[in-house]
VOBA-1610 file (N, C-alpha, C; in pm, whole numbers, padded with zeros to 5 digits, always signed):
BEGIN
Unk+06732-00566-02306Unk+06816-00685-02300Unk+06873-00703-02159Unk+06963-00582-02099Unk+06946-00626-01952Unk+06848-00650-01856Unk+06722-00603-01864Unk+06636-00618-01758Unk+06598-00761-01805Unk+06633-00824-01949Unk+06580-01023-01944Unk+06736-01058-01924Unk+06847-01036-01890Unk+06960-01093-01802Unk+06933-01074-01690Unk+06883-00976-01598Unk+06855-00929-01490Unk+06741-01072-01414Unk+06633-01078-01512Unk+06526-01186-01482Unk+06573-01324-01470Unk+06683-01342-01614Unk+06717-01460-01614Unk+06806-01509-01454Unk+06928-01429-01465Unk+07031-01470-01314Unk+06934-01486-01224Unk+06790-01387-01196Unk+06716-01429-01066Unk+06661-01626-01047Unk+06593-01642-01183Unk+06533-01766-01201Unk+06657-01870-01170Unk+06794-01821-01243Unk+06885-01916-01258Unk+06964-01953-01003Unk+06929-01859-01000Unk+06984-01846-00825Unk+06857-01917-00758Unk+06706-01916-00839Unk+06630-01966-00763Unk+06674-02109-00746Unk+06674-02171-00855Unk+06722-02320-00896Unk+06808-02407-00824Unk+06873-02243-00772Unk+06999-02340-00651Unk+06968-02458-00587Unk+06847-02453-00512Unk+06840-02556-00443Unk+06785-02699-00513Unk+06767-02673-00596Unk+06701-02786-00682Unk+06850-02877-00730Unk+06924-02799-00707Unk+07099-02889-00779Unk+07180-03049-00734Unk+07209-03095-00766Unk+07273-03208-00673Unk+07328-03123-00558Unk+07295-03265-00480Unk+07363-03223-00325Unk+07482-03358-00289Unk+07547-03347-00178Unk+07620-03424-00159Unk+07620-03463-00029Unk+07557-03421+00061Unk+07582-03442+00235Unk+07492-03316+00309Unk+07456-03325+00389Unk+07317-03285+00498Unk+07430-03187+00595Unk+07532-03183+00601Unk+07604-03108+00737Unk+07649-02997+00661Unk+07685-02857+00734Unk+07710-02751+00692Unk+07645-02699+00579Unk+07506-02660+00535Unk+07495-02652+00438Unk+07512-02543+00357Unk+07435-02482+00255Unk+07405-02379+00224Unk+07286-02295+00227Unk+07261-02180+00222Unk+07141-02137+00254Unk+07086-01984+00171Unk+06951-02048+00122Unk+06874-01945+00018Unk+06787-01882+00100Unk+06763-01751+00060Unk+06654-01674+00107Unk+06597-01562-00021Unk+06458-01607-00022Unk+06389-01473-00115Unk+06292-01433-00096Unk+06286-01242-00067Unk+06286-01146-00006Unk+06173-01090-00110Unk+06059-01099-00010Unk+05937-01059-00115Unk+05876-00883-00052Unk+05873-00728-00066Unk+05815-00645-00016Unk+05722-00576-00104Unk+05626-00543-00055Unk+05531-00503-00156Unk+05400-00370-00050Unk+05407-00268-00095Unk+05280-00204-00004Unk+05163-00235-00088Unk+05149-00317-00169Unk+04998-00351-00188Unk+04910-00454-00105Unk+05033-00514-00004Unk+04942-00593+00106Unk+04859-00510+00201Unk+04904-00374+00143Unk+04824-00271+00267Unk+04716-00188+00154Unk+04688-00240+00013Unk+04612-00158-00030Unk+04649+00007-00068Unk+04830+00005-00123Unk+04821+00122-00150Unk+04985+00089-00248Unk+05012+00232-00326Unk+05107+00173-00453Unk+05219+00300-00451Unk+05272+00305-00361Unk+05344+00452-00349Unk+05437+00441-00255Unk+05553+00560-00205Unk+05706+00539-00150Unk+05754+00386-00168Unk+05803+00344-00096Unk+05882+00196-00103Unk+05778+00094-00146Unk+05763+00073-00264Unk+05648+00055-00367Unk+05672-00101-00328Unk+05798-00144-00393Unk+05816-00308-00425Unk+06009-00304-00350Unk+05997-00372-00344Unk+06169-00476-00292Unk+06137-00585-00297Unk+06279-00645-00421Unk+06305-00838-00408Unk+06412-00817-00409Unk+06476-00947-00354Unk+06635-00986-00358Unk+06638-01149-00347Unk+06752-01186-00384Unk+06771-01318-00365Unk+06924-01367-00310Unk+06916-01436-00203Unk+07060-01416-00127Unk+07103-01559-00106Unk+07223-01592-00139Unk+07262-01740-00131Unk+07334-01717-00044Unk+07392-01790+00096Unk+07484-01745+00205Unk+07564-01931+00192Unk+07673-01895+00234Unk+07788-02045+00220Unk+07801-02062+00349Unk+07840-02227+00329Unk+07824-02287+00472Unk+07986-02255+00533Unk+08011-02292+00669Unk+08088-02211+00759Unk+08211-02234+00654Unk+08303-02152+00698Unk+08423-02176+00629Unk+08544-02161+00665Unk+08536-02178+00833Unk+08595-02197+00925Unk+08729-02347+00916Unk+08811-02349+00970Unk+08917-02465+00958Unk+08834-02584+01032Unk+08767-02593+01159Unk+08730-02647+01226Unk+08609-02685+01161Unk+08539-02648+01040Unk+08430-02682+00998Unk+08422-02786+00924Unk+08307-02893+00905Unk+08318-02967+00829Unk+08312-02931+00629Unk+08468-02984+00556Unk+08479-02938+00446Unk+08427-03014+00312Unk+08483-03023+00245Unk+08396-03116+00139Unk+08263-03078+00036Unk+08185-02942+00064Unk+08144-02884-00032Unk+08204-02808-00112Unk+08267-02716-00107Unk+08365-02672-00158Unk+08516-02702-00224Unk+08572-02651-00345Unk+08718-02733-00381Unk+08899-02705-00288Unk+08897-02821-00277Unk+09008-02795-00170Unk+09095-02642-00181Unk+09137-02652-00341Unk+09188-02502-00311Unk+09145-02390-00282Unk+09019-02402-00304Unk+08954-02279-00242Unk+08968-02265-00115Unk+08942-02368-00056Unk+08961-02405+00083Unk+09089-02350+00176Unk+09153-02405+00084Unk+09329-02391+00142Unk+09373-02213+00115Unk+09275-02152+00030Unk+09314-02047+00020Unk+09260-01980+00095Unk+09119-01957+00162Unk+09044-01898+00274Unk+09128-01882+00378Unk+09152-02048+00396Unk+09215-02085+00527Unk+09368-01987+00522Unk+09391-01937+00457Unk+09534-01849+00455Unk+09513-01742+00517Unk+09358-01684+00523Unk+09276-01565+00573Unk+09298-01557+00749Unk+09435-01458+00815Unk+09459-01488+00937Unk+09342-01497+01002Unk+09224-01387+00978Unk+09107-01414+01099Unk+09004-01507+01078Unk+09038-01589+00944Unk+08978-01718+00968Unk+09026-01821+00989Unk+09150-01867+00948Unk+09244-01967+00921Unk+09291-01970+01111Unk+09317-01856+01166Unk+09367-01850+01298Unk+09232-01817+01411Unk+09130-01848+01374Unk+09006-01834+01458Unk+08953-01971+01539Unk+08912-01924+01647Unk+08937-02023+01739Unk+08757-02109+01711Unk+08764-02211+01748Unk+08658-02314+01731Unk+08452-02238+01771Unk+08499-02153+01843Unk+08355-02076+01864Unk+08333-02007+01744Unk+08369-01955+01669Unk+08369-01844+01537Unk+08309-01956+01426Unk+08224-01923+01379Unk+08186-01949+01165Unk+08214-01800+01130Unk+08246-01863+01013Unk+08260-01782+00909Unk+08166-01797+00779Unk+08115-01720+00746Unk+08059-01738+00621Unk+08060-01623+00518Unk+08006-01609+00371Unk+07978-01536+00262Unk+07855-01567+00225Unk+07829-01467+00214Unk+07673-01409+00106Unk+07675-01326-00035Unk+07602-01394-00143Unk+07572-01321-00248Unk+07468-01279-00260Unk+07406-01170-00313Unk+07309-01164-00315Unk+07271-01052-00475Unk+07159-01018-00520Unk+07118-00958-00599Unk+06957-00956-00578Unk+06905-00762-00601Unk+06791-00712-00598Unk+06766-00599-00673Unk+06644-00583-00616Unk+06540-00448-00709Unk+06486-00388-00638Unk+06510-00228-00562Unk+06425-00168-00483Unk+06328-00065-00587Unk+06204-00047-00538Unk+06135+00073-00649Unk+06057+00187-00542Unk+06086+00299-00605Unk+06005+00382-00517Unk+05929+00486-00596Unk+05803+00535-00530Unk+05685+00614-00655Unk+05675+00705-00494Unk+05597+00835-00597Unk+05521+00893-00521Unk+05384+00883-00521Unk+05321+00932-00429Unk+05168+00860-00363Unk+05072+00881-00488Unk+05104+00949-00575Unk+04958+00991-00729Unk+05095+00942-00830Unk+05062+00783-00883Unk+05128+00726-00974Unk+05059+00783-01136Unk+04942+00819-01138Unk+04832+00829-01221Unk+04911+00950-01320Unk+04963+01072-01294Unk+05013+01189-01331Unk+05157+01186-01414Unk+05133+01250-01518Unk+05255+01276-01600Unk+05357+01350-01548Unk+05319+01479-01506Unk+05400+01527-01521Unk+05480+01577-01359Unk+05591+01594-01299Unk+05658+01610-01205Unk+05557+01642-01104Unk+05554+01585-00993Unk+05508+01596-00852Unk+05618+01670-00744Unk+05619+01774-00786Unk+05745+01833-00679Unk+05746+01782-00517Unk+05628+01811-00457Unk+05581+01810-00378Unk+05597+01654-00280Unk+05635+01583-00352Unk+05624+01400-00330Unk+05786+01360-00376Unk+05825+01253-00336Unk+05967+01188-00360Unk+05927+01152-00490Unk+06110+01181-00527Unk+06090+01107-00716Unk+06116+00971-00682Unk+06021+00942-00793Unk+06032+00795-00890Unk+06191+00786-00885Unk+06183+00634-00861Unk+06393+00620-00835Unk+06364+00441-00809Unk+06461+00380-00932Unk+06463+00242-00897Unk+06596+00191-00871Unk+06665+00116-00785Unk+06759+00056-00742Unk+06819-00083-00726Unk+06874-00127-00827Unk+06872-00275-00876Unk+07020-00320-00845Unk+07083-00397-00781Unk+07179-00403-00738Unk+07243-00538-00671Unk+07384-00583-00738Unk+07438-00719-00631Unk+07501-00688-00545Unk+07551-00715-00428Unk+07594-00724-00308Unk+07676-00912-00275Unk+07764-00891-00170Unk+07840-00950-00089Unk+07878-00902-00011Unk+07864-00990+00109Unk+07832-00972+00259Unk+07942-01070+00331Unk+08013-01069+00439Unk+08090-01144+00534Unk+08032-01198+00667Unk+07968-01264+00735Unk+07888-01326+00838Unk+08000-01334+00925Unk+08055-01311+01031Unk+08089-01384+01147Unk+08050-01374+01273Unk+07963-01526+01301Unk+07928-01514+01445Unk+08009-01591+01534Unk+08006-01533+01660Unk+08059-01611+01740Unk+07943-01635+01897Unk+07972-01758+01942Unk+07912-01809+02038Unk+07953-01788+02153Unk+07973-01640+02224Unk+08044-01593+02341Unk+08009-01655+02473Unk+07883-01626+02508Unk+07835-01714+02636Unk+07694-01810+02635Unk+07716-01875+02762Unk+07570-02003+02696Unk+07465-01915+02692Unk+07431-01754+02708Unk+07278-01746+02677Unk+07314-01615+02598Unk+07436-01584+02551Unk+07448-01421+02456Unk+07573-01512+02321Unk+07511-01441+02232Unk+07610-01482+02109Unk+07636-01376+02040Unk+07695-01299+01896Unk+07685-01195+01801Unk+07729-01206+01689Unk+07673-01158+01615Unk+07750-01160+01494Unk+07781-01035+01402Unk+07884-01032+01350Unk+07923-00889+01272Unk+07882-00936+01094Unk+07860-00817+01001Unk+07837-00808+00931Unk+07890-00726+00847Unk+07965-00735+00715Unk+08035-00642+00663Unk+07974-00693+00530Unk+07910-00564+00464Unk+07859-00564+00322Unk+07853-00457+00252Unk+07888-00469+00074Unk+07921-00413+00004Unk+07816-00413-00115Unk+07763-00297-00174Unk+07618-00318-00265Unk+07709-00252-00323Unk+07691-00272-00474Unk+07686-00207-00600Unk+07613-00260-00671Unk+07583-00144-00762Unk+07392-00130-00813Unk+07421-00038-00940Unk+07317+00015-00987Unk+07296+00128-01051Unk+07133+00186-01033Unk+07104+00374-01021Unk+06993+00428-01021Unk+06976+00468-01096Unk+06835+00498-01115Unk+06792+00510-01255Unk+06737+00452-01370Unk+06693+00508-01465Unk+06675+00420-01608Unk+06760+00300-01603Unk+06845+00258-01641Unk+06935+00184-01625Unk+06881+00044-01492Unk+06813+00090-01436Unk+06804-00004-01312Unk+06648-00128-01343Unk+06604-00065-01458Unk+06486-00103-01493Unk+06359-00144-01410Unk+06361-00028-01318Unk+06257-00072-01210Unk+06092+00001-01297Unk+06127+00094-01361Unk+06023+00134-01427Unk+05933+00043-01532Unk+06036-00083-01617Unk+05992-00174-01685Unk+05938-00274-01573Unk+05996-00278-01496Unk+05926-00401-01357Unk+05790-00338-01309Unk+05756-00214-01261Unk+05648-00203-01204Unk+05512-00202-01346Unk+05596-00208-01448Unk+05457-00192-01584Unk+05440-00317-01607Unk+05559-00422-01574Unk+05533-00497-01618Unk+05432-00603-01497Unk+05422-00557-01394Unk+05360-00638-01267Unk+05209-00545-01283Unk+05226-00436-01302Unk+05067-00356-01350Unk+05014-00452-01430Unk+05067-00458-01558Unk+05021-00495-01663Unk+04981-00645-01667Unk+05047-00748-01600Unk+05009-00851-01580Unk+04888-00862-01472Unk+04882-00801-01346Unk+04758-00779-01268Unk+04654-00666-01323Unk+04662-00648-01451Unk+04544-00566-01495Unk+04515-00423-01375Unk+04619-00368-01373Unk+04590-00244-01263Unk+04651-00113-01346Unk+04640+00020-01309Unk+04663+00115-01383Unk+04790+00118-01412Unk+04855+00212-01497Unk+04993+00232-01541Unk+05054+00282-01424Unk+05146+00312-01397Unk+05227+00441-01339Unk+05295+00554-01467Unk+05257+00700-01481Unk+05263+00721-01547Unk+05394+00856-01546Unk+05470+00836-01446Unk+05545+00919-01409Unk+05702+00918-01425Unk+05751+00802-01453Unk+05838+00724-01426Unk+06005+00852-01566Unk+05883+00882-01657Unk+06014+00972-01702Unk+06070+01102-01603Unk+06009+01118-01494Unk+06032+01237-01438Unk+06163+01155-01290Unk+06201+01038-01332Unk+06266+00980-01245Unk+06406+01023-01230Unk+06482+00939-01122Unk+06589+00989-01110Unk+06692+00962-01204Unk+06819+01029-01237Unk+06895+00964-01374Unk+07002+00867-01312Unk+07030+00799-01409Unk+07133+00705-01423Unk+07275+00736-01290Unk+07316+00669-01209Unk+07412+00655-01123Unk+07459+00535-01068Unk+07588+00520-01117Unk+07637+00441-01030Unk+07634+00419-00842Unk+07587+00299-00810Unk+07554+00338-00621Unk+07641+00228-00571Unk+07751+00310-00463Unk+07782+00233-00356Unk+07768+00226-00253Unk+07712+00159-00166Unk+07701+00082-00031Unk+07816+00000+00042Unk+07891+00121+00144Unk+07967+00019+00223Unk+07909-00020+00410Unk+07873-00095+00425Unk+07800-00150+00531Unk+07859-00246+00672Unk+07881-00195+00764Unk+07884-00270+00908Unk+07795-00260+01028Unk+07735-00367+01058Unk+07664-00384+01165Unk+07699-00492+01259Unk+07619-00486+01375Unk+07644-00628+01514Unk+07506-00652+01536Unk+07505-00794+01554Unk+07370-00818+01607Unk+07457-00878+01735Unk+07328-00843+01881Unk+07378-00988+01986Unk+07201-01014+01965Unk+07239-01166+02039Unk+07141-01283+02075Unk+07166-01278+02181Unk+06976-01256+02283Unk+07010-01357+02484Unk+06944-01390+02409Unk+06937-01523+02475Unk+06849-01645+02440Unk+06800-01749+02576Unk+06762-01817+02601Unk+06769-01899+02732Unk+06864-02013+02695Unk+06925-02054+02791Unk+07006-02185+02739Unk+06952-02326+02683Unk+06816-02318+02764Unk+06743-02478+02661Unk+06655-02382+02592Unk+06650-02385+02470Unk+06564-02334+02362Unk+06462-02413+02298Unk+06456-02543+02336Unk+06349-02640+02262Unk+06274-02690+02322Unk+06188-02536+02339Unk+06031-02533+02446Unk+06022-02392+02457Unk+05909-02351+02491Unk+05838-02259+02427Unk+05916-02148+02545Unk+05982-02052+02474Unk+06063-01953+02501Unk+06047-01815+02504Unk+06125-01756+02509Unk+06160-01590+02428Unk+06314-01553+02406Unk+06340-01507+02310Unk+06461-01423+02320Unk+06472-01283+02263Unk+06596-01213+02296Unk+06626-01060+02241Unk+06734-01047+02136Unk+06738-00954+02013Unk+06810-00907+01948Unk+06843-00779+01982Unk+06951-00714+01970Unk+07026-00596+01966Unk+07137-00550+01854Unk+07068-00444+01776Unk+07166-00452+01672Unk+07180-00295+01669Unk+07381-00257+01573Unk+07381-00114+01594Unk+07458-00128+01455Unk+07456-00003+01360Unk+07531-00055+01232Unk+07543+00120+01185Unk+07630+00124+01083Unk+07619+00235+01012Unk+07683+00220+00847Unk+07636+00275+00796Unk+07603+00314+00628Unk+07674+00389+00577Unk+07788+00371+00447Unk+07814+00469+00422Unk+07862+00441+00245Unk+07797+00587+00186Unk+07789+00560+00003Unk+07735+00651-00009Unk+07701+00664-00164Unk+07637+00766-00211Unk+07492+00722-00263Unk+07426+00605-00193Unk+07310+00575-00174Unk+07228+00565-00062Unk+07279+00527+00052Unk+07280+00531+00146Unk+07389+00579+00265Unk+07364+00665+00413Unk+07449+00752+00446Unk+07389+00748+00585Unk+07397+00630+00668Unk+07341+00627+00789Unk+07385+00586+00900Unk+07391+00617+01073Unk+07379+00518+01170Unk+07221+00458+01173Unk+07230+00335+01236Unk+07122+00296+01312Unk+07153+00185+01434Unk+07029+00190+01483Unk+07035+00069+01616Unk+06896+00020+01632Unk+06887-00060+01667Unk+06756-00137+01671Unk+06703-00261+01818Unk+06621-00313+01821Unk+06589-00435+01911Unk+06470-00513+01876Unk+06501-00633+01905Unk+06368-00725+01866Unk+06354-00825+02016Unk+06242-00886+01957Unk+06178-00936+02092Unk+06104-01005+02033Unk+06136-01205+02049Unk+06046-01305+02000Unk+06008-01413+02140Unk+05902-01450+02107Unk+05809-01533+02206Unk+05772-01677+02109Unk+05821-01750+02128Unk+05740-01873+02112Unk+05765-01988+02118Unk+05811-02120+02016Unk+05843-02254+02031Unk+05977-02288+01981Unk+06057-02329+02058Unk+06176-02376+01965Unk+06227-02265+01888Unk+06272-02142+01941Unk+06303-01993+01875Unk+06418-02034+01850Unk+06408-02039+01733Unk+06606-02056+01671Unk+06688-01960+01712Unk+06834-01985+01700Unk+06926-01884+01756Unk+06985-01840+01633Unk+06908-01763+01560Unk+06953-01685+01433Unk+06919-01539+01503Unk+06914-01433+01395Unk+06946-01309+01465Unk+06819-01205+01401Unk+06735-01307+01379Unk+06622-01185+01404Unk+06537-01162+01238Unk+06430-01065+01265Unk+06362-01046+01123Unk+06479-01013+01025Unk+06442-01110+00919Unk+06509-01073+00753Unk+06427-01003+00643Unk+06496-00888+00663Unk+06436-00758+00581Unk+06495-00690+00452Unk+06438-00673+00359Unk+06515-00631+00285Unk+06606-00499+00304Unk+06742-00485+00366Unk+06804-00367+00422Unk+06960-00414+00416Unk+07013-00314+00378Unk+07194-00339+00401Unk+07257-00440+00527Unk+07266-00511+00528Unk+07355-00602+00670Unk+07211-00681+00723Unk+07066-00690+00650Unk+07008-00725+00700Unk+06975-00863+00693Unk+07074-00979+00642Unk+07000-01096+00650Unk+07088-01174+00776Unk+06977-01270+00803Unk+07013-01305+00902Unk+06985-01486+00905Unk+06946-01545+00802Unk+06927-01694+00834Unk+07066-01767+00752Unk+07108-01776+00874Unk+07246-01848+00856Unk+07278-02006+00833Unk+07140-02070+00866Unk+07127-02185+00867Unk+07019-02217+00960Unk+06926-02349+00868Unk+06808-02364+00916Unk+06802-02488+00930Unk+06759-02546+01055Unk+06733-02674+01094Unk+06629-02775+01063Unk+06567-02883+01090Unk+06483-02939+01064Unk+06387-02954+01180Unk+06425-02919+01315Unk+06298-02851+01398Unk+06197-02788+01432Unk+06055-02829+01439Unk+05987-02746+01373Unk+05970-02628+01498Unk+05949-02520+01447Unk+05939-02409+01520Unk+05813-02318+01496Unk+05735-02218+01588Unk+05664-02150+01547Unk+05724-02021+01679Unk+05713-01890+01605Unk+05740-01772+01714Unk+05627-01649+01669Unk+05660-01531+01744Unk+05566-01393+01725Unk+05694-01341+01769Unk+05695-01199+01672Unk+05833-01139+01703Unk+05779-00982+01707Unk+05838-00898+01761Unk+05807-00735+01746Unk+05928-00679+01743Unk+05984-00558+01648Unk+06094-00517+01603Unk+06081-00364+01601Unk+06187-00311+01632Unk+06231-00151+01599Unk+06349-00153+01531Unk+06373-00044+01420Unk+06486+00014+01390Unk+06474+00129+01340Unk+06606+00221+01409Unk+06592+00339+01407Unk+06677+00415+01340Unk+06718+00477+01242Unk+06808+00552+01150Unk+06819+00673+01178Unk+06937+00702+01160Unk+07038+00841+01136Unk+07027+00938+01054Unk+06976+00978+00942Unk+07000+00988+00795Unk+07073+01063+00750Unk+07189+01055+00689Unk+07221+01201+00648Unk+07239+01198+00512Unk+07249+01060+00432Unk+07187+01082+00318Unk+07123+00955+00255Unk+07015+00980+00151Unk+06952+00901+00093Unk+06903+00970-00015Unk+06971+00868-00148Unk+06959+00901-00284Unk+06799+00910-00329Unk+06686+00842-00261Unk+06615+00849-00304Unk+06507+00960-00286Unk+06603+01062-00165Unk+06488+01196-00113Unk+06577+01255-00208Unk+06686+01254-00156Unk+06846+01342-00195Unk+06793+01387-00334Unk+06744+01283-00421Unk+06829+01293-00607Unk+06965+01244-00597Unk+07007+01280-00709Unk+07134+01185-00766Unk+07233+01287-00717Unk+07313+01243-00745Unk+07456+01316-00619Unk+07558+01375-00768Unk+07561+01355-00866Unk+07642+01411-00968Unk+07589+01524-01044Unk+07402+01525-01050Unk+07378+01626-01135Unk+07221+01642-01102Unk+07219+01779-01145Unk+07047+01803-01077Unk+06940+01704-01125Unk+06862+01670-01049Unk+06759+01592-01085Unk+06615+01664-00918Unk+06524+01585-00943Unk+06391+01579-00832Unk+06473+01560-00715Unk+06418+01641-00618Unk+06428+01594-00471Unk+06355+01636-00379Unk+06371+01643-00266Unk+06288+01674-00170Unk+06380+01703+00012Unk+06342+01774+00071Unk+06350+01732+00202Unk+06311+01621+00257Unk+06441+01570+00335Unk+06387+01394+00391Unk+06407+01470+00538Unk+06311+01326+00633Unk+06359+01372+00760Unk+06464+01307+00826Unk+06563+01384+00906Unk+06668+01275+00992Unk+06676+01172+01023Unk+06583+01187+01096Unk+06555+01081+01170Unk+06457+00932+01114Unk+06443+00804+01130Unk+06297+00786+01061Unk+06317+00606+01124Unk+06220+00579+01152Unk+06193+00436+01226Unk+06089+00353+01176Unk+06153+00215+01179Unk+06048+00100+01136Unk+06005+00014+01195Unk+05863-00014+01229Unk+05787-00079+01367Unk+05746-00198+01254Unk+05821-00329+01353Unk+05777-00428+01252Unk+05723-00534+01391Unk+05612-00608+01280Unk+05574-00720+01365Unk+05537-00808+01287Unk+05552-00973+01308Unk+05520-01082+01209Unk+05534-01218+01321Unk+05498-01331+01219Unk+05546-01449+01268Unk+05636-01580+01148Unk+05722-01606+01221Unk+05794-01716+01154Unk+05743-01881+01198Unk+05740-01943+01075Unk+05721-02047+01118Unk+05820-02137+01048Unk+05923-02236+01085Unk+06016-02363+01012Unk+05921-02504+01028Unk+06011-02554+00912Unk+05962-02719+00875Unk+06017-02730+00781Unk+06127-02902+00813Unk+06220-02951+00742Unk+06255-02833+00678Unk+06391-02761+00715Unk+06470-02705+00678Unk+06468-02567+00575Unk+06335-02546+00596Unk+06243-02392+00565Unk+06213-02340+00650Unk+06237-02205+00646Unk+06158-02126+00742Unk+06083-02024+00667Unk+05912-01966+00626Unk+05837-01906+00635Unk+05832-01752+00738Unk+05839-01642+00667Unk+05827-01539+00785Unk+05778-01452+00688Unk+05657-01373+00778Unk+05573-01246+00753Unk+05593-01162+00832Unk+05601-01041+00760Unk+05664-00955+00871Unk+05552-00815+00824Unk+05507-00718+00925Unk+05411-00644+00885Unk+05518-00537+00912Unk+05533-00430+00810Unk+05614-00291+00854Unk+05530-00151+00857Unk+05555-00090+01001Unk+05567+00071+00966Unk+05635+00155+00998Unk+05633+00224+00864Unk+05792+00305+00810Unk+05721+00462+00848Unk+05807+00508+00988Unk+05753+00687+00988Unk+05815+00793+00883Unk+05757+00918+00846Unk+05768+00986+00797Unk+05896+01012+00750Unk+05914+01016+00615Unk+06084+01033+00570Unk+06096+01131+00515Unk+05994+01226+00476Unk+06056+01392+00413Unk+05901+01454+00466Unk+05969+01582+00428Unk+05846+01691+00485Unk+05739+01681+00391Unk+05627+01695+00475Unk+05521+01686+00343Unk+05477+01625+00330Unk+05507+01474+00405Unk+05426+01335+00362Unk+05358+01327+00419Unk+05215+01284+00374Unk+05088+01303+00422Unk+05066+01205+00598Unk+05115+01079+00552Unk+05098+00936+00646Unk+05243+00897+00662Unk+05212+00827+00741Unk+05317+00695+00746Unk+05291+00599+00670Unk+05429+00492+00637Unk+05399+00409+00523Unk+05414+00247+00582Unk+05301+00189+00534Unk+05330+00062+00587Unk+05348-00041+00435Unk+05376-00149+00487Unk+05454-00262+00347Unk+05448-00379+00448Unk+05380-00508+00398Unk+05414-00637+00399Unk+05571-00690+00364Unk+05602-00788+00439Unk+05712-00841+00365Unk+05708-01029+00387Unk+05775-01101+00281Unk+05763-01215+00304Unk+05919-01262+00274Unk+05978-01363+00336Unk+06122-01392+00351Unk+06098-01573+00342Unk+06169-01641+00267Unk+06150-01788+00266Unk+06275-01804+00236Unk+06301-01957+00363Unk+06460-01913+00299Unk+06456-02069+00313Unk+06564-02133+00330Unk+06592-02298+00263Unk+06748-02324+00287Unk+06740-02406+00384Unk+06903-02469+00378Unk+06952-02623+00281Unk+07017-02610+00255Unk+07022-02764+00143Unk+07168-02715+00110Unk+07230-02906+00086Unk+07314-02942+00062Unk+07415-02928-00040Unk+07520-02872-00131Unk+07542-02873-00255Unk+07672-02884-00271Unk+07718-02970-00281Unk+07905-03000-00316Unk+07940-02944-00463Unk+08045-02841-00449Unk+08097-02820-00545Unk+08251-02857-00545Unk+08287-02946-00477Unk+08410-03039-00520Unk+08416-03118-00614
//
């Protein structure tokens, strides 16, 4: 019964944009977060990730108001570092809700794979705080403060999701999934910075840089990281870079009706000192493994916008995360996100 509430809220957040709208300025903005390693021909570690993230238009004093109900309004605005923030600053909020799943590399086998990370699914909503500000004409940043709560485990129903995506593509079972991790409550408390250079005329065929540094802390995740990106192409929007499925990681704040095409190349590099999914569960023995410290993700893709969509493929590879693992892991990802109008006054 929860994993068809779980399905339903997703379908019901897709719909968002389909709702009455009321006005074209400030809008709102959807994004859904497709990862899968079967674009690489293989069904194992970071198996599948979806999420679906609705982000609100600025909510700044200086912003234009009227989607939202005045008292809500008047009550934000009470918020000293928004209500008293000077005209360069937005403000915004993000909701979001997902499903991470992870297998080890021989799904085929009953019984415990010591040797390989446990089976562990991670299903979880989140809210996030956006504030960027527009510091100089060719550097901008924005901070990010986000909060996941989830549950691991049975409970998370990632084991009914991957039988049920087998079973509809006619592909083998996974047959391991009782040897998974148990039931836990997971929190995620999250801060990161992105900056933007950019060139000052951006509408002609360009490049710009991202720089981002953040750290993790819960009993799901337990990390620093820092990262950089690097895009080349037409009309490069001044958003903050690949949107990945990752803590503090979205980044389309609002999408224009310009059409754009870029090529982007990405690093990020992690800390680890803990992760529930090498770890096991943090209250009581379950599977685990040695992870490694350290561990980095080489991404490369291209985005393309039109009328107020933007399209992005992003190719990932994820190095070695515990001892023992044969390869490195690579995963497709696809991100579509959508700005549109919606008055709830």
């Amino acid at each position: 019964m929860r994993y068809k509430v779980f399905i339903v809220v997703m379908q019901c957040l897709m719909l968002c944009p389909a709702l009455p709208a009321a006005a074209d300025h400030n809008p709102w903005t959807s994004t859904f977060y497709f990862e899968n390693d079967l674009f690489n021909g293989t069904d194992s570690q970071y198996t599948n990730g979806v999420k679906l993230s609705i982000i609100s238009p600025d909510l700044s004093p200086h912003a234009h108001d009227g989607q939202l109900p005045r008292r809500v309004m008047e009550f934000v605005h009470k918020i000293p570092f928004i209500g008293e923030s000077p005209p360069n600053y937005t403000h915004k909020v993000e909701f979001a809700i997902g499903q991470n799943m992870y297998t080890p590399s021989d799904t085929g086998k009953f019984e415990l794979i010591e040797n390989d990370r446990p089976y562990a699914g991670w299903t979880y909503i989140s809210t996030a705080y956006h504030r960027k500000n527009e510091a100089k004409d060719i550097m901008s940043f924005m901070d990010t403060v986000e909060i996941q709560l989830g549950i691991v485990g049975p409970e998370s129903y990632a084991e009914e999701t991957q039988k049920l995506v087998h079973e509809l593509r006619d592909l083998d079972q996974p047959n391991g999934w009782d040897n998974q991790l148990k039931n836990e409550p997971g929190l995620v408390i999250v801060f990161e910075r992105k900056w933007l250079f950019h060139p000052v005329d951006t509408e002609k065929f360009g490049y710009s840089a991202i720089t981002h540094a953040g750290v993790a802390v819960g009993n799901v995740h337990t990390y620093l990281n820092a990262g950089l990106e690097l895009r080349l192409g037409w009309n490069i929007p001044r958003d903050f870079g690949v949107s990945l499925i990752r803590p503090a990681g979205s980044t389309r704040l609002e999408i224009g009706d310009t059409f754009m095409i870029f090529a982007f190349g990405a690093v990020n590099g992690r800390a680890v000192a803990r992760d529930i999914f090498l770890d096991g569960n943090t209250f009581t023995d379950s599977h685990s493994i040695a992870k490694n410290y350290f561990v980095a993700d080489i991404a490369g893709g291209l985005a393309v916008n039109y009328k107020k969509f933007i399209i992005t493929w992003t190719q990932v590879l994820r190095t070695k995360e515990f001892k023992g693992q044969k390869n490195e892991h690579s995963f497709g990802a696809i991100a579509i996100s959508y700005s549109f109008p919606f008055d709830l006054t």
